[in-house]
C-alpha positions as CSV (number, residue, x, y, z in Angstrom):
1,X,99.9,126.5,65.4
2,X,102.6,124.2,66.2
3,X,100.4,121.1,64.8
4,X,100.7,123.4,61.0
5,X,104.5,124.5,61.4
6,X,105.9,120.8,61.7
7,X,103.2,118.9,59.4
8,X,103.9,121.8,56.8
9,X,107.8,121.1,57.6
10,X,107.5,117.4,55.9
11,X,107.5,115.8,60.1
12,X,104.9,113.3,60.9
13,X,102.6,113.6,63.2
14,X,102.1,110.3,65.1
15,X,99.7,112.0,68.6
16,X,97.9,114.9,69.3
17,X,96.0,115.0,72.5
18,X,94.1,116.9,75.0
19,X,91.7,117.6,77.5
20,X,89.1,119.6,79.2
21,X,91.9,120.7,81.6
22,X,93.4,122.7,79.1
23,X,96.5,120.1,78.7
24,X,97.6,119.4,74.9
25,X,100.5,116.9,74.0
26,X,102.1,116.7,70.3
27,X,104.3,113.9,69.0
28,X,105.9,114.2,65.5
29,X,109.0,112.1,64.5
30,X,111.5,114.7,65.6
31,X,109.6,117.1,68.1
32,X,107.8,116.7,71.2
33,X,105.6,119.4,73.0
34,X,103.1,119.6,75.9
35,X,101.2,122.3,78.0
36,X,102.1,120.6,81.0
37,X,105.5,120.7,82.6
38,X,105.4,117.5,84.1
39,X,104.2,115.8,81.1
40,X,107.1,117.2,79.0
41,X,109.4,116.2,81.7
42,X,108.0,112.5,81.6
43,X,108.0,112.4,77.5
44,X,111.9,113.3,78.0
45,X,112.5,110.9,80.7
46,X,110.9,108.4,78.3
47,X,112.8,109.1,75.5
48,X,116.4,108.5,77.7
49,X,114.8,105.1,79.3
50,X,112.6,104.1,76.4
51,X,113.9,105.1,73.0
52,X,111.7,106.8,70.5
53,X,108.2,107.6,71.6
54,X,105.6,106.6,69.5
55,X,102.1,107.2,71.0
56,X,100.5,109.9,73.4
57,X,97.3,110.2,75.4
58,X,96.1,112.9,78.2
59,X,92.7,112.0,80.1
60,X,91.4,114.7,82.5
61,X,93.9,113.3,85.1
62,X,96.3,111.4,83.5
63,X,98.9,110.9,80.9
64,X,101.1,108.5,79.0
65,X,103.5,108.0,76.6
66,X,104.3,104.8,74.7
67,X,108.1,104.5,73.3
68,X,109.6,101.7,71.3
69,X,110.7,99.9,74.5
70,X,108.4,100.8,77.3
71,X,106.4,103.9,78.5
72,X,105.9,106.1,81.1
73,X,102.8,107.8,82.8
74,X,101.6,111.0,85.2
75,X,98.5,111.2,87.3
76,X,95.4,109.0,87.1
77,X,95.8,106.0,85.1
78,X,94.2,102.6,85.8
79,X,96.5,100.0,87.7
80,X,95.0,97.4,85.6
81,X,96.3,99.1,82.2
82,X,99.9,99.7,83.3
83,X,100.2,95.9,84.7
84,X,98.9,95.0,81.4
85,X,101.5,96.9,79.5
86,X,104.0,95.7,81.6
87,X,102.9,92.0,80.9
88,X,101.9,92.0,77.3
89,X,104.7,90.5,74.9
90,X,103.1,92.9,71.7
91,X,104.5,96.3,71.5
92,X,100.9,99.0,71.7
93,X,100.7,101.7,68.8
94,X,97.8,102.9,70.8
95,X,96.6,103.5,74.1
96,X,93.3,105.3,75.7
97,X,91.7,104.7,79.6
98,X,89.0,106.2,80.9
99,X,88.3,105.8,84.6
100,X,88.8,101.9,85.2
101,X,88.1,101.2,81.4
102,X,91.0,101.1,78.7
103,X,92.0,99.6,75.5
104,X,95.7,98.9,73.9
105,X,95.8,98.0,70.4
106,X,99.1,97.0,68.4
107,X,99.0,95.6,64.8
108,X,96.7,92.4,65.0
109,X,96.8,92.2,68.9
110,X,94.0,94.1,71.2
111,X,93.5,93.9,75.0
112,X,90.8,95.8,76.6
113,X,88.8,96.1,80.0
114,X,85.5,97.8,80.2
């Protein structure tokens, strides 16, 4: 319902995510939503640290949010990936983990670990 009201309101979307948990996140250009409280709570965080937030993902235990400056995460998500995105000089337009595995991908640049 809430993907249909902003799309159909001109917004773009630029995440939607969710898992088998029941957790849902949404990302336009000028809204933010989530099921979970603590999620929302670290997307707002984000957003006062980090500037705009550009990039979402919820895995069955974990969350994060990519902003134009930095991001911010909840739960589960691999120690390898966040010391990547800390060291990486591209800024990601996209990030997924699974377990230990993950992948960041910005423009031309790509890191993984599988």
């Amino acid at each position: 319902e809430k993907i249909h009201k902003y799309n159909n309101a001109g917004e773009t979307l630029t995440a939607v995510s969710f898992n088998d948990n029941g957790d849902w996140v949404i990302l336009t250009d000028k809204h933010y939503f989530s099921s979970n409280k603590l999620y929302m709570s670290a997307i707002q965080n984000g957003l006062r640290k980090y500037g705009q937030n550009k990039y979402a993902y919820i895995h069955e235990n974990g969350f994060i949010c990519i902003y134009e400056n930095g991001f911010v995460h909840e739960g589960s998500v691999p120690r390898s990936l966040r010391r990547k995105l800390n060291s990486i000089s591209y800024k990601p337009n996209i990030v997924k983990f699974t377990g230990k595995s993950w992948i960041i991908s910005g423009g031309t640049n790509c890191d993984c670990n599988f």
